[in-house]
VOMAR-826988 format. One line per 4 residues: number of its first residue (from 1); their letters; for each residue x, y, z of C-alpha. Coordinates in nm, 4 decimals. Example, Ala and Ser with C-alpha at 12.3 -4.5 7.8 and 13.67 -1.06 7.14 Angstrom:
! residues 2
1) as) 1.2300,-0.4500,0.7800  1.3670,-0.1060,0.7140
END
This chain:
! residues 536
1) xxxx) -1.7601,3.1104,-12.7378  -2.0950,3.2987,-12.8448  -2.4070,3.1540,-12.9162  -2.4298,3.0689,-13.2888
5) xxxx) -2.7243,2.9815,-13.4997  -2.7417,2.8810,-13.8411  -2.6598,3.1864,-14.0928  -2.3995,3.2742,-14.3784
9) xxxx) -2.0354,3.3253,-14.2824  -1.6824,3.2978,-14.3509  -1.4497,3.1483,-14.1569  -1.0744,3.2573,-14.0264
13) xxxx) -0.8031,3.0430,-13.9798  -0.4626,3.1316,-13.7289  -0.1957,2.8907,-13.7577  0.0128,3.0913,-13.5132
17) xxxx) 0.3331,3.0025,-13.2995  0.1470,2.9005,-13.0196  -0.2019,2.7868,-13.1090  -0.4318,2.7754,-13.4150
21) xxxx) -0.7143,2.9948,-13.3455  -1.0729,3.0390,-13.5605  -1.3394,3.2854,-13.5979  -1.6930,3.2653,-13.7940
25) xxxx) -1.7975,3.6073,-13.9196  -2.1449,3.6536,-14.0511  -2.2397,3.8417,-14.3750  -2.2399,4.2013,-14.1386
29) xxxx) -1.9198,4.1222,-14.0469  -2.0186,4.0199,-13.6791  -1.7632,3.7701,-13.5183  -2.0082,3.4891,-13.4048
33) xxxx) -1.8154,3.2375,-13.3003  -1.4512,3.1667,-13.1474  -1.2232,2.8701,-13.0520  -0.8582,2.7872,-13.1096
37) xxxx) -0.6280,2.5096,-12.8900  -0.3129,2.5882,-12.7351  -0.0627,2.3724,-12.8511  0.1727,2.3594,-12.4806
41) xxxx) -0.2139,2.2861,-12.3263  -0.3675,2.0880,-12.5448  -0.0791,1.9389,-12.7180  0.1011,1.8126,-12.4078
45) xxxx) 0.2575,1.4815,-12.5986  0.4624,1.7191,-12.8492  0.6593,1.9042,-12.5407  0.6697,2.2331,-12.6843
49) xxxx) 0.6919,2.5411,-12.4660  0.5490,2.8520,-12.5958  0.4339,2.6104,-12.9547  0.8561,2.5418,-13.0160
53) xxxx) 1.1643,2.3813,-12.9825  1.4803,2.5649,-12.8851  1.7523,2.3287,-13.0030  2.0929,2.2274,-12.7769
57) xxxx) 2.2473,2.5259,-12.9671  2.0193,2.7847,-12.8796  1.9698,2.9100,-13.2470  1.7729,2.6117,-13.4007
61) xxxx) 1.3879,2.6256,-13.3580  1.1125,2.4615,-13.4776  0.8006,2.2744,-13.4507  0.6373,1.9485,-13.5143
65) xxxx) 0.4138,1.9603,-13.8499  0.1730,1.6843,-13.6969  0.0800,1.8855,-13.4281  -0.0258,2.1493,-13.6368
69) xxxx) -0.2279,1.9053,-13.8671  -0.3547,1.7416,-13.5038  -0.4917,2.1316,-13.3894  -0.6551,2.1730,-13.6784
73) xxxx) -0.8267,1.8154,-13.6364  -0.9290,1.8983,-13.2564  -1.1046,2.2278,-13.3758  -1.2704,2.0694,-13.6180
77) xxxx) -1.3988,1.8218,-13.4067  -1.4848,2.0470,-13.1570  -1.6476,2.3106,-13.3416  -1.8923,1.9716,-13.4907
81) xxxx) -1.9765,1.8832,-13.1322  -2.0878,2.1957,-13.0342  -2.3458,2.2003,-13.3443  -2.1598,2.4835,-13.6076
85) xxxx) -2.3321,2.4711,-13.9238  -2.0329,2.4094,-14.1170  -2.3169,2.4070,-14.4234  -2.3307,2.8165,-14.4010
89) xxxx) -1.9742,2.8495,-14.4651  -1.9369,3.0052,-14.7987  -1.5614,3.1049,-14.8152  -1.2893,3.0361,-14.5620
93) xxxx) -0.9472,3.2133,-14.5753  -0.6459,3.2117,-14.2978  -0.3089,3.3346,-14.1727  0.0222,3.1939,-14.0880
97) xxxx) 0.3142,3.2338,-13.8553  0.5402,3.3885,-14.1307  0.8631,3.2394,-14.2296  0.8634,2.8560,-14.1176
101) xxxx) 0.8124,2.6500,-14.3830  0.6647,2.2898,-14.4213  0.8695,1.9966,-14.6794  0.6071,1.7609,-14.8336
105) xxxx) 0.7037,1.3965,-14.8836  0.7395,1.2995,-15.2520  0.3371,1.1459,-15.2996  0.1904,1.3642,-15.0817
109) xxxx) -0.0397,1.5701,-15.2638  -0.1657,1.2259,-15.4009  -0.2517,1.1511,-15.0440  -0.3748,1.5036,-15.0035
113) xxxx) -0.6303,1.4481,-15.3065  -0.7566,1.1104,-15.1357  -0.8349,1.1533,-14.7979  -1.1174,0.9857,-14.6717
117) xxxx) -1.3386,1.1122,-14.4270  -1.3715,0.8448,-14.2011  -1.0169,0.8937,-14.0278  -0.8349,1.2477,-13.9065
121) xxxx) -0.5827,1.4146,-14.1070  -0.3359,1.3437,-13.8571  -0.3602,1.0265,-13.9104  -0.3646,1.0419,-14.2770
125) xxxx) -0.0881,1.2986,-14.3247  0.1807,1.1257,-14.0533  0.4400,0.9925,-14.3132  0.3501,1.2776,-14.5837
129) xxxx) 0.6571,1.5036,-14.4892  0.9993,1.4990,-14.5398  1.1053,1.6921,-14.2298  0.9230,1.6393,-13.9412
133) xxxx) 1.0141,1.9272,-13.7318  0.9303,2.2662,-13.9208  1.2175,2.5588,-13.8754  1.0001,2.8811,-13.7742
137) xxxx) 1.0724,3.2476,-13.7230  1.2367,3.2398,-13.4325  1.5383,3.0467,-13.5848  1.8789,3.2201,-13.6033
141) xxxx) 2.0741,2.9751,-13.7179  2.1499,3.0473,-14.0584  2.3987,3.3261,-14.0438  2.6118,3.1370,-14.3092
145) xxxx) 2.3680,3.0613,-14.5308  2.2044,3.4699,-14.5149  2.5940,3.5787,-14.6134  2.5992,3.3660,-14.8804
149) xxxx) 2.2695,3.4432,-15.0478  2.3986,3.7966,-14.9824  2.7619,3.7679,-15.2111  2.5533,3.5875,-15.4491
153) xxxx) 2.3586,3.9068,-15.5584  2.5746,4.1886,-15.4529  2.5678,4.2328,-15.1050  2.2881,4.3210,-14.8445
157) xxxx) 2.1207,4.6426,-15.0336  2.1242,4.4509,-15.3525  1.9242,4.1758,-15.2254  1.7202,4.4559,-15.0390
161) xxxx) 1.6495,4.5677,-15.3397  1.5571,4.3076,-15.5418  1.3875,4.1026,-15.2675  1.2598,4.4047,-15.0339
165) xxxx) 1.4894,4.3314,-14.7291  1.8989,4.2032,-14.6609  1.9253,3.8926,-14.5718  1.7499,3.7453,-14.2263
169) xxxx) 1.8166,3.3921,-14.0775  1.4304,3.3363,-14.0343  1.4001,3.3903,-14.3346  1.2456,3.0992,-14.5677
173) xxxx) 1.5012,3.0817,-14.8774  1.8071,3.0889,-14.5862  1.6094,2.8272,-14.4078  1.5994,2.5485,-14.7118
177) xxxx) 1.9360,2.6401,-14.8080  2.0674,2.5191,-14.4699  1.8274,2.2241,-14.5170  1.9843,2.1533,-14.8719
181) xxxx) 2.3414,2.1548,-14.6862  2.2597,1.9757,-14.3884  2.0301,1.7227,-14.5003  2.0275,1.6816,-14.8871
185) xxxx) 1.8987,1.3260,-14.8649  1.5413,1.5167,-14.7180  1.5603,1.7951,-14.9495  1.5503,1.5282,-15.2653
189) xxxx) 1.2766,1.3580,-15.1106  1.0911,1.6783,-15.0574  0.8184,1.7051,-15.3595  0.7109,2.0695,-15.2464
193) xxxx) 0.7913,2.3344,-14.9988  0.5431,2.4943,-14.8283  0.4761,2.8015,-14.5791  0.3323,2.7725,-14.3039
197) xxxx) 0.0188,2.9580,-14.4892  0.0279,2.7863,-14.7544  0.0586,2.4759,-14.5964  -0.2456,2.5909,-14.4150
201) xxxx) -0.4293,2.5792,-14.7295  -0.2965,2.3348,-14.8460  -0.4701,2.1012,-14.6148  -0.8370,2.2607,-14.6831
205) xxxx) -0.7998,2.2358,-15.0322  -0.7011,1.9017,-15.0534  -0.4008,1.9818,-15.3177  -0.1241,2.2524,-15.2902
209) xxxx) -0.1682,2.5584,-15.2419  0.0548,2.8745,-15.4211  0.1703,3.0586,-15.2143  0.0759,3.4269,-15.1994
213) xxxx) 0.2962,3.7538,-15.2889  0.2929,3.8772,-14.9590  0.4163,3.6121,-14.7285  0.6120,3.5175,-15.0168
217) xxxx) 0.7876,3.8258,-14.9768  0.9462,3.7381,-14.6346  1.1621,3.4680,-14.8035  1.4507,3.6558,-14.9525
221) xxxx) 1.3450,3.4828,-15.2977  1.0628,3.6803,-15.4326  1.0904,3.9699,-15.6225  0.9411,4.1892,-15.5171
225) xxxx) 0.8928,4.4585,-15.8402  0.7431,4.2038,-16.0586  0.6591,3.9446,-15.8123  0.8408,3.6451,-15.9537
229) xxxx) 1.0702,3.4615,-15.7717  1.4403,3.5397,-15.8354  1.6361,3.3166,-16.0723  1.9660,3.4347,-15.8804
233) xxxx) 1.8529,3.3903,-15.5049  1.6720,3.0383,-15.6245  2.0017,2.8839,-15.7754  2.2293,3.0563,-15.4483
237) xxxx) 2.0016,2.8759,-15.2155  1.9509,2.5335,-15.3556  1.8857,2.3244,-15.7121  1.5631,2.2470,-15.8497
241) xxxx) 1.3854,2.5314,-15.6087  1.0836,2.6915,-15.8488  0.9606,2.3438,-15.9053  0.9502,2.2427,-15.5319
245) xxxx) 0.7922,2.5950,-15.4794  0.5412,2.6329,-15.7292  0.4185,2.9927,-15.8762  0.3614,3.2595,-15.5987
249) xxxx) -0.0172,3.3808,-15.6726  -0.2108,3.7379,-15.5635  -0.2923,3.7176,-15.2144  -0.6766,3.7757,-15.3196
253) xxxx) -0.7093,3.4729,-15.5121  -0.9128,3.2295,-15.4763  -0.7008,2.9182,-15.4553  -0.9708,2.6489,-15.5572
257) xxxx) -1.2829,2.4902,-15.3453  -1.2621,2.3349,-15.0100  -1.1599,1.9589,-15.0140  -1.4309,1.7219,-15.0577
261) xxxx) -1.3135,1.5074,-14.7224  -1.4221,1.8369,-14.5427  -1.7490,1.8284,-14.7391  -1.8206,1.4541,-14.6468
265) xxxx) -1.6968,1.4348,-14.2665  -1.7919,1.7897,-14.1681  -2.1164,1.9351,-14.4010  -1.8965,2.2250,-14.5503
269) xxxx) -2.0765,2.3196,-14.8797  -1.9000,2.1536,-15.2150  -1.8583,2.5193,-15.3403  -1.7215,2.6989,-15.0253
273) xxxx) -1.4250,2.8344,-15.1642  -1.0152,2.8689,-15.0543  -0.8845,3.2224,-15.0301  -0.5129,3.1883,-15.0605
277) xxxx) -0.3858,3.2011,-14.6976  -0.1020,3.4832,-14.6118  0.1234,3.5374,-14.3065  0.0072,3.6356,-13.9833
281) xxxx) 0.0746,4.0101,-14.0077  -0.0553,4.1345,-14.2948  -0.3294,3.9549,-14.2287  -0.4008,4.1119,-13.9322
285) xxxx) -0.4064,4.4407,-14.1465  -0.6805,4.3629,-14.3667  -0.9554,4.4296,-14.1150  -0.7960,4.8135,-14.0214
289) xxxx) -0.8804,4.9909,-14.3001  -0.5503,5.1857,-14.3213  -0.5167,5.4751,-14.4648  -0.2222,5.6648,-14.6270
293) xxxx) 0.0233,5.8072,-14.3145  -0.1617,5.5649,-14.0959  0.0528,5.3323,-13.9064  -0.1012,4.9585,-13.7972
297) xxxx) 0.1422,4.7600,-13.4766  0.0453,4.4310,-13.4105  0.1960,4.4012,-13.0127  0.1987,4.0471,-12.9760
301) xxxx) 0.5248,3.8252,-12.9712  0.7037,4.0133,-13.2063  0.6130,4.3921,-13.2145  0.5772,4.4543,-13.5945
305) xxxx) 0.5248,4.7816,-13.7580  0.2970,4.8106,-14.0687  0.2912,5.0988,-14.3041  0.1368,5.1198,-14.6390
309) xxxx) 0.3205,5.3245,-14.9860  0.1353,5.4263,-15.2840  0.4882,5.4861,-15.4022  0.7350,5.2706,-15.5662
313) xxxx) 0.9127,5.0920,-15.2915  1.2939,5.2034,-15.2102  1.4264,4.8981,-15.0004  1.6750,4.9666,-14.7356
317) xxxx) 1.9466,4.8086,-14.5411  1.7024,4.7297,-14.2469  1.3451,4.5893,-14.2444  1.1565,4.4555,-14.4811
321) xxxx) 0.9107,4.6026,-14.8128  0.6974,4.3526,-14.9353  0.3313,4.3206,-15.1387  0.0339,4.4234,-15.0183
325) xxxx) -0.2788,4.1762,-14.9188  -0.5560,4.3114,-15.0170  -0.5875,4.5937,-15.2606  -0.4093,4.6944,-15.5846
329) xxxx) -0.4292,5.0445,-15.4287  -0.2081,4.9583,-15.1724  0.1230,4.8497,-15.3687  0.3543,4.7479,-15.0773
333) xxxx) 0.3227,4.7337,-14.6957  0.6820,4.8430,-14.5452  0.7183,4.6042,-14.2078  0.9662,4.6602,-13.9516
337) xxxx) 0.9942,4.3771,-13.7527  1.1658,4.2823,-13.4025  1.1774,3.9513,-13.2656  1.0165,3.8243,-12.9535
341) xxxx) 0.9337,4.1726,-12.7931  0.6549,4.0433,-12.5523  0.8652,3.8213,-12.4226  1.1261,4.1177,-12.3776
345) xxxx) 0.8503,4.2811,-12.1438  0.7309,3.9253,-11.9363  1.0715,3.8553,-11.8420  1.2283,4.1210,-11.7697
349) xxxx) 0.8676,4.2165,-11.5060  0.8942,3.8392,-11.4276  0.6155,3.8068,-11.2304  0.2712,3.6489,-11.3315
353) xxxx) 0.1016,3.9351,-11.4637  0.3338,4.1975,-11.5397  0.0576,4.4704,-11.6667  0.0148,4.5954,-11.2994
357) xxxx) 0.3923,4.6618,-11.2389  0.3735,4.8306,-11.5542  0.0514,5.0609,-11.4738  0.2683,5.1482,-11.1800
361) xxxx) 0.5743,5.2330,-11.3262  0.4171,5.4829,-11.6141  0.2622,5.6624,-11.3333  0.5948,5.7145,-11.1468
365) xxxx) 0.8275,5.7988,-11.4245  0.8062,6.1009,-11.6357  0.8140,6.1079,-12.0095  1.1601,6.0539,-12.1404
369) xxxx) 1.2751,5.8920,-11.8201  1.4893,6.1564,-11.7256  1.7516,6.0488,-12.0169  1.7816,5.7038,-11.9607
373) xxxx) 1.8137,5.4854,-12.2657  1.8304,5.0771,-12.3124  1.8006,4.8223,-12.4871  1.6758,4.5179,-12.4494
377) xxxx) 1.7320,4.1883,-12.6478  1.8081,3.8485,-12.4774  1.8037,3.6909,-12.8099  1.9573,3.8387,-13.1805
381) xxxx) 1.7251,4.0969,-13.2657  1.6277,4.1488,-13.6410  1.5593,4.5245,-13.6369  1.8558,4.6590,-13.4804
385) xxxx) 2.0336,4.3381,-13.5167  2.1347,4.3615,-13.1475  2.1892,4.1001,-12.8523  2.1841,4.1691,-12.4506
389) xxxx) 2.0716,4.4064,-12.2403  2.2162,4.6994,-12.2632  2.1426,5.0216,-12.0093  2.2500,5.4079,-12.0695
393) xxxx) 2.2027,5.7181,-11.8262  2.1395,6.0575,-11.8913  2.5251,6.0884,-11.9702  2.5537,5.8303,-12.2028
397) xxxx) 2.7389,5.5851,-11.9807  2.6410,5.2295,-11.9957  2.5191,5.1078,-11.6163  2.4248,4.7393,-11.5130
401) xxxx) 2.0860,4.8464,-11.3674  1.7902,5.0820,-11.3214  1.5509,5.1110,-11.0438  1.2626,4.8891,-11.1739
405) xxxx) 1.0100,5.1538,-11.2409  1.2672,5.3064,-11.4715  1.3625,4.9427,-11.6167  1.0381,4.9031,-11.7099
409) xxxx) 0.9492,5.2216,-11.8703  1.2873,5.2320,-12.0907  1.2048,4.8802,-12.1729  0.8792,5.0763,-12.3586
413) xxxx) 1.0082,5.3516,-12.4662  1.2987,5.1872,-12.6343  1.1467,4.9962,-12.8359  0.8745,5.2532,-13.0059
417) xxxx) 1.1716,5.4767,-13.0304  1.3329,5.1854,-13.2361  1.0470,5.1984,-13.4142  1.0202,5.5050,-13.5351
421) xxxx) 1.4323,5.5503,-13.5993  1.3938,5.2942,-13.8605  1.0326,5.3562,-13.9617  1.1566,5.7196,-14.0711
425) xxxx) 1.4988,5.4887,-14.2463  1.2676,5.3468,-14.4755  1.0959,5.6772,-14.5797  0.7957,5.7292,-14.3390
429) xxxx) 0.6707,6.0534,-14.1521  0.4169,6.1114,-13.9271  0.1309,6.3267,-14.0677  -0.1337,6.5790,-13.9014
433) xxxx) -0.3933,6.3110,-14.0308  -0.1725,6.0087,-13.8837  -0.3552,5.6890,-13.6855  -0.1849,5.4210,-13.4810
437) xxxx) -0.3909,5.0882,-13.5172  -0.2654,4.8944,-13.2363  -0.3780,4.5020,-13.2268  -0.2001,4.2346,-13.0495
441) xxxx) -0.1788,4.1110,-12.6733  -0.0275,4.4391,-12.5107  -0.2726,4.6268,-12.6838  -0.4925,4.5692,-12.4152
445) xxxx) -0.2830,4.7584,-12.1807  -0.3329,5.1329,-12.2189  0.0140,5.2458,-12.0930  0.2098,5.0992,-12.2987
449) xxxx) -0.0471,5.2724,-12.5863  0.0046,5.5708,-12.4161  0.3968,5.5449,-12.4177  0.3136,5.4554,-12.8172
453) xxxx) 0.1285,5.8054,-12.8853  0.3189,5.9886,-12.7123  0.6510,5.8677,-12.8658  0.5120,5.9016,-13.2397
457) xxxx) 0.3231,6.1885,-13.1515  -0.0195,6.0067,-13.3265  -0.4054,5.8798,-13.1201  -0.3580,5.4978,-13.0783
461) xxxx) -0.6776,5.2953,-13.1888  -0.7551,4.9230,-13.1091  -1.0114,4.7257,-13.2432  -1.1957,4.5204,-12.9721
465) xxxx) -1.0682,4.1578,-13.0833  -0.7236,3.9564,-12.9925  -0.7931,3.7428,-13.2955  -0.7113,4.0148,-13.5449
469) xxxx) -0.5273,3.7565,-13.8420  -0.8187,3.5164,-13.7978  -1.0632,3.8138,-13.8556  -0.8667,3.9877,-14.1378
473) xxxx) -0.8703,3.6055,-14.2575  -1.2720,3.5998,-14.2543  -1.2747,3.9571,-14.3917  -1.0499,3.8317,-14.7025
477) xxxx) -1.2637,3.5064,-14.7618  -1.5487,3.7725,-14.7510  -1.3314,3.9496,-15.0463  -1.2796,3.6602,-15.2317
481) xxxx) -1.6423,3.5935,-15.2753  -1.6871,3.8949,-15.5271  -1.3651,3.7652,-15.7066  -1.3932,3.9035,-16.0924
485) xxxx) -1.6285,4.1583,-15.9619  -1.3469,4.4591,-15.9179  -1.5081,4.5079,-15.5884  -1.2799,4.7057,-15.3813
489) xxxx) -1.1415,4.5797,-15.0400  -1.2872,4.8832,-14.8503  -1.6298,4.7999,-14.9706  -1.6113,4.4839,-14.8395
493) xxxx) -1.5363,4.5929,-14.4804  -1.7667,4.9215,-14.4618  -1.9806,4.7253,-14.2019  -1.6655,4.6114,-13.9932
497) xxxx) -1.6647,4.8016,-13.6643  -1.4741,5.1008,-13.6605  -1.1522,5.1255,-13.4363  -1.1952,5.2637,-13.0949
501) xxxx) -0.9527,5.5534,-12.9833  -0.7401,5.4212,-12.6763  -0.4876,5.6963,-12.6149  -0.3878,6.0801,-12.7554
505) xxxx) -0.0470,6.2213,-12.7417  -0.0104,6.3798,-12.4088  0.1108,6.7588,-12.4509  0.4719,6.8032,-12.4486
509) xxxx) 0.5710,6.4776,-12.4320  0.6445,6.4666,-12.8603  0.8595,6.7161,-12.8373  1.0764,6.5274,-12.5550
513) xxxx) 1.0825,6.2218,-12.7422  1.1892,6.4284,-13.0438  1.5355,6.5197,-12.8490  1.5657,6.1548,-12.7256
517) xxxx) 1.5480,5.9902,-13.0307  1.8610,6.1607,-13.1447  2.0613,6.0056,-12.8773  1.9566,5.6930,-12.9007
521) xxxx) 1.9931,5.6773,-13.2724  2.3828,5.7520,-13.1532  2.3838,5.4608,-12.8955  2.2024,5.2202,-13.1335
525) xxxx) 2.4864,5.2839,-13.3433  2.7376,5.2075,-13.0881  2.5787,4.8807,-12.9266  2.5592,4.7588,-13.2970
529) xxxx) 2.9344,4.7899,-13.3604  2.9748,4.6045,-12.9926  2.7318,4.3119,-13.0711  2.8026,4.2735,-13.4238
533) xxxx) 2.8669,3.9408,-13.5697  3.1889,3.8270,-13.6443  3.1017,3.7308,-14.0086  2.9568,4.0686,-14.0716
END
C-alpha cells in the first residue's frame, strides 16, 4: 500500500470472484493507494474456495451475499485505520463479477435508506435478501432454462440478435428463471434483483441502483439495439420481471450521491457522487484507450476478448455483443468469453508456481508445436461450448497425452487460436495498425504474451497494474465528474500512463499459425459434435 496524503481522488471498487479490491487515484490519474481482502483468507467462516461454492451436482455455484457486504465493511475499516482521507473523495465508481445476481428482501431498500452509522452493514443488511447464496458466472446449471428462453424467441440467433448473444447458463435472465421454478416462494419475496454491480452500488448509495447497459447486456434480457429490456425474454423467464429489475441506465451516469451513513461513519464528502457500477470486464477497458482494430484480453480467470465496432452490431451464434462503457463513440464492445482459463493453465502445470514450467516449455517447443492441437476444458466451456481434454497430433488423431513441454504450449496456443477463430466469426480482422492490450494475472508472464502476438500476428501491451476494473472504475468516477459537460472519455484519461509494449510478433511465426488455425477450426468442429449436449 503507498504512502497517501491528503489530496483529491476517486475511488475504484472490484467486487470480483475472489476478493473485493480498491484503488484511490488522484486528479493526474496516479494510483495512490491499494487494498482489497481475499475472501478464502480473510473470510475463513464462509468456506469458500477460490470466493465460491461448487454445489453436490457440480453445476450449481454461488456465493454468500453477506460476505460480500462483510469485505466491503473490512476495507472500509481498514482503509479508516490507516488514516485515508475519505473527505478528498469526490466521485467513486466500481466493477462487478458479471452475471451473478443479488435478490433483495421485500423492505430492503427501506433498510438501505436508514442505516445508521454506528453498526456495519453486515450487520444491518443480514435479513435484507431473499436468497442468501448468490448464483455467479461460473454456474452451468441452467441448460433447461437457456433452451427455453431460446424457443421462446426463435431459436439461438434470434435471441443473438435481439439480445447480442444465444443463450448461456451464467447468464442472469436464465439464472432467475431457474430461481422462479425452483423456489417461487423466494422469488415473490424478492422486491428487486440486482447484479452483482449494481448491487455494488447499491450499497454506497444507500437506495438501488439501475443497472447499467453494459453489464446489463450479459443477461439475455436486454436489448441490445435500443437498450430496453425485452418484453419477450422478460415474460419467458419469469412474471412481474421489469418491476423487480428496474430501468437499465447509461453506464456513465451518475447514479445519485454517496449514502449519508458513509458520510457520518467514514468523512466521505455529502456530495461525492455514485457512478453507476458495470461488470468487471468492460471495466477493465475503460483505462486502455482502445482504438479501432485494437484488441484489449483481460488474462485472468476467464480469458475474455474485447473488441470495439463503430458499426452496427451483427450478433452471431457464439459470443456475446453488448454496449459500450464509456463513450457514445464506441457503440458496442464484441466479447468473446471462455470460462475459467487460468485455472485451465494451474492445473494442468499443477505445481505451485506454474510460470517457470511454462518459461521452460516456450523455449523448447517451436512455434506451432510441430502440429499438435488440444483442447482443454475440465468444465463446459462457453466459447466453444466444449468439455474434457481433448489432444490431436500432427495427423489429426486424437492421443491421451503429450510430453509436458508440448502439453503446456498447446494448452497456449489453443486457446488464442480459439480466440481468434471466433473473434474473426463475429466480424473482426487484424489490421497493420492493430494493438493487443493485455491485463489480467498471466499478463505478467511474457511467454504466454509472446505465444499471444505471435498467434494474432499484433505487439502485446500491458499496463503496469493487476487492478485494471478497480482503475477503469476510478477513471469512470473521474468521467462522471464532468457529467453534462460532453467531455469526451479520452480527455479524461490523457494523463493515464500509456501502455508499455511487452512482446512483437516473432518473424514467421504468423504465417504458421495462419495454416494451423485451419485445422483446428476442423477439429473444433468435430470435438463439438462429440461433447455436445443432449438437449441441443
Amino acid at each position: 500500500m503507498a504512502e497517501h496524503s491528503a489530496r483529491h481522488c476517486c475511488l475504484g471498487w472490484d467486487f470480483s470472484t475472489q476478493q473485493v479490491k480498491v484503488v484511490a487515484v488522484d486528479a493526474e490519474l496516479n494510483v495512490f493507494y491499494e487494498d482489497s481482502v481475499h475472501f478464502d483468507r480473510d473470510l475463513p467462516e464462509f468456506r469458500t474456495q477460490g470466493g465460491v461454492h461448487v454445489h453436490e451436482d457440480g453445476l450449481t455455484v454461488t456465493s454468500p451475499v453477506l460476505m460480500w457486504v462483510q469485505a466491503l465493511d473490512i476495507i472500509l475499516e481498514k482503509m479508516k485505520a490507516s488514516g485515508f482521507d475519505f473527505s478528498q473523495v469526490l466521485a467513486l465508481s466500481g466493477a462487478g463479477q458479471q452475471h451473478g445476481s443479488v435478490y433483495w428482501k421485500a423492505g430492503a431498500n427501506q433498510v438501505l435508506m436508514s442505516l445508521t452509522p454506528d453498526l456495519l452493514l453486515r450487520e444491518q443488511l443480514q435479513a435484507c435478501f431473499s436468497i442468501s447464496d448468490s448464483p455467479v458466472w461460473m454456474d452451468s446449471s441452467t441448460t433447461a432454462q437457456c433452451r427455453q428462453l431460446e424457443a421462446t424467441v426463435g431459436g439461438a440467433q434470434a435471441l443473438s440478435s435481439l439480445t447480442g448473444s444465444r443463450a448461456y447458463e451464467r447468464f442472469t435472465g436464465n439464472q432467475i428463471a431457474k430461481i422462479y421454478q425452483k423456489n417461487p416462494e423466494a422469488y415473490s419475496r424478492t422486491e428487486r434483483i440486482s447484479l452483482v454491480s449494481s448491487f455494488a452500488a447499491s450499497l454506497f448509495l444507500g437506495s438501488y441502483s439501475p443497472i447499467d447497459h453494459s453489464d446489463g447486456s450479459g443477461m439475455n434480457l436486454l436489448q441490445i439495439q435500443d437498450k430496453v429490456w425485452s418484453q419477450a425474454c422478460l415474460g419467458a423467464c419469469a412474471p412481474g420481471l421489469e418491476e423487480k429489475l428496474g430501468q437499465p441506465v447509461p453506464s456513465c451516469s451518475v447514479v445519485g450521491a454517496i449514502s449519508s451513513y458513509f458520510v457520518q461513519r467514514y468523512g466521505f464528502p455529502a456530495g461525492c457522487k455514485v457512478v453507476a457500477f458495470t461488470g468487471d470486464n468492460p471495466a477493465s477497458l475503460a483505462g486502455m484507450r482502445l482504438e479501432e482494430g485494437d484488441i484489449a484480453v483481460r488474462l485472468g480467470l476467464s480469458n475474455v476478448f474485447f473488441f470495439f465496432s463503430f458499426l452496427e452490431p451483427h450478433p452471431q451464434h457464439m459470443g456475446q455483443i453488448g454496449p459500450a462503457t464509456v463513450s457514445p463513440c464506441h457503440r458496442h464492445s464484441n466479447r468473446d468469453p471462455s470460462c475459467v482459463s487460468s485455472l485451465h493453465r494451474t492445473h494442468l502445470i499443477a505445481t505451485k508456481d506454474p510460470w517457470p514450467q511454462t518459461t521452460s516449455a516456450t523455449y523448447t517447443t517451436a512455434h506451432g508445436n510441430a502440429g499438435f492441437l488440444s483442447f482443454y476444458f475440465d468444465v463446459m466451456e462457453i466459447t466453444p461450448e466444449i468439455i474434457g481434454r481433448h489432444r490431436f497430433n500432427a495427423e489429426n488423431h486424437e492421443v491421451s497425452a503429450f510430453p509436458w513441454d508440448v502439453e503446456i504450449r498447446a494448452l497456449i496456443e489453443g486457446q488464442f487460436m480459439a480466440k481468434k477463430i471466433h473473434a474473426e466469426g463475429l466480424g473482426y480482422r487484424v489490421m497493420p495498425k492493430t494493438k493487443i492490450l493485455a491485463t489480467g494475472g498471466a499478463s505478467h508472464n511474457k511467454d504466454i504474451l509472446q505465444v499471444l502476438a505471435d498467434v494474432f500476428g499484433a505487439p502485446v501491451y500491458v499496463i503496469d497494474t493487476a487492478n485494471s476494473a478497480c482503475v477503469g472504475s476510478a477513471y469512470r468516477a473521474f468521467h462522471g465528474l464532468a457529467a453534462g459537460t460532453n467531455m469526451p472519455f479520452s480527455e479524461v484519461v490523457k494523463l493515464a500512463p500509456n501502455p508499455r509494449l511487452a512482446a512483437t510478433p516473432t518473424p514467421g511465426a504468423f504465417q504458421v499459425y495462419e495454416a494451423l488455425l485451419q485445422r483446428y477450426a476442423v477439429l473444433e468442429q468435430r470435438v463439438l459434435t462429440q461433447t455436445r449436449r443432449p438437449s441441443e
